[in-house]
N, C-alpha and C positions, 0 to 999 in steps of 0.2 A: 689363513685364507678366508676364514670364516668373518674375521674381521674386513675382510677389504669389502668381501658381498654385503656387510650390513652395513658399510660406508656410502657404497654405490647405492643400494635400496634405500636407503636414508635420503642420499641426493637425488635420485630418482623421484622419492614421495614430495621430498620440497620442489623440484621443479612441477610436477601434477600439478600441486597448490597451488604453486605459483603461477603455472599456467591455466588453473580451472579460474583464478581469481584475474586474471586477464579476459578470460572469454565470458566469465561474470560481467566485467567493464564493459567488456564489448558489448554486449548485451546491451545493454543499460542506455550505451552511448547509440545504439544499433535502434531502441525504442523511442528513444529522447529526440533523435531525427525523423524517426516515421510519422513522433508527432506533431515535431515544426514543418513537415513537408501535409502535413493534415489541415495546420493551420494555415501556412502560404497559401495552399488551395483555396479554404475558404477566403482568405483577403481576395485572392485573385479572381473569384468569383463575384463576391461584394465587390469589387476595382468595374467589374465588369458590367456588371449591375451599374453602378453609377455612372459609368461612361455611356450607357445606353439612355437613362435618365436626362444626362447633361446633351447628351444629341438631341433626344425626345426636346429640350427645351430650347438647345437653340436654333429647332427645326421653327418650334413654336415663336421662336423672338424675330428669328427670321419673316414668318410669315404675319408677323405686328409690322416690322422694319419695310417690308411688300406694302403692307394696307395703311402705312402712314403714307409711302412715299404715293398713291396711287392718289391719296386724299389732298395730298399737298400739291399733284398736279391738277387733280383735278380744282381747289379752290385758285390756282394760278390760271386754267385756262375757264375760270367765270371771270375770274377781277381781267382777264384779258377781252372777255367777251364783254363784258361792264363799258371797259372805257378804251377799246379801241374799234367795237361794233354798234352796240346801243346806244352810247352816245352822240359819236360824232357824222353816224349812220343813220341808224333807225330811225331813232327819235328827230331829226329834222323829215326824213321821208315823210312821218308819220302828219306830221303838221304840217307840212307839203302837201300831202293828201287833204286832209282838213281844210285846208284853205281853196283846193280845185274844188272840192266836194261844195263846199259851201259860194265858193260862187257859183256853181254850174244848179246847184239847188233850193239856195235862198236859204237852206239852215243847217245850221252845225249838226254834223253823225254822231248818231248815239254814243258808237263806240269814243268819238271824241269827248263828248260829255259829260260819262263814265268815268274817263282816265282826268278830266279836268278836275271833277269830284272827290277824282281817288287821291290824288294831288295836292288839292285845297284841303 
């Protein structure tokens, strides 16, 4: 009988072992995760950081993409104001004027003389 208890206790001790050398792994495998869920965190913080940065930047591209298109209408409503107001407008009124002025007065207006100068 003595034999069978120290059969059992024998298998008893190997299974301990073999179960403390299981919760050793676990362990191990138990730390090994805590420290790629440490790491994830930090990628997923730096992920987040960068996405706040790339926002930050395409708030700023956007508001370049704003103050070109704003620049590009306004250079389209001068070249509009160029040659479909000043020229085929103003500038005859203008010598219009010039020419009543100077007959009703006998001589050409400063202001015409100015702009003939600035011209020549």
């Amino acid at each position: 009988m003595q034999k069978q208890f120290d059969a059992i206790n024998s298998r008893l001790d190997d299974g301990q072992t073999k179960f403390s050398e299981v919760a050793d792994a676990l362990t191990k495998i138990t730390a090994h995760l805590k420290s790629q869920d440490d790491a994830m965190s930090l990628m997923a913080d730096k992920i987040n950081q960068t996405a706040e940065g790339t926002g930050s930047m395409l708030e700023m591209w956007n508001g370049g993409v704003k103050a070109a298109r704003f620049f590009c209408r306004l250079a389209e409503a001068w070249r509009f104001f160029i040659r479909e107001m000043l020229i085929p407008v103003f500038i005859p009124m203008l010598g219009l004027g010039a020419v009543i002025y100077y007959l009703n007065h006998g001589d050409i207006p400063k202001w015409a003389s100015i702009l003939i100068k600035l011209v020549a």
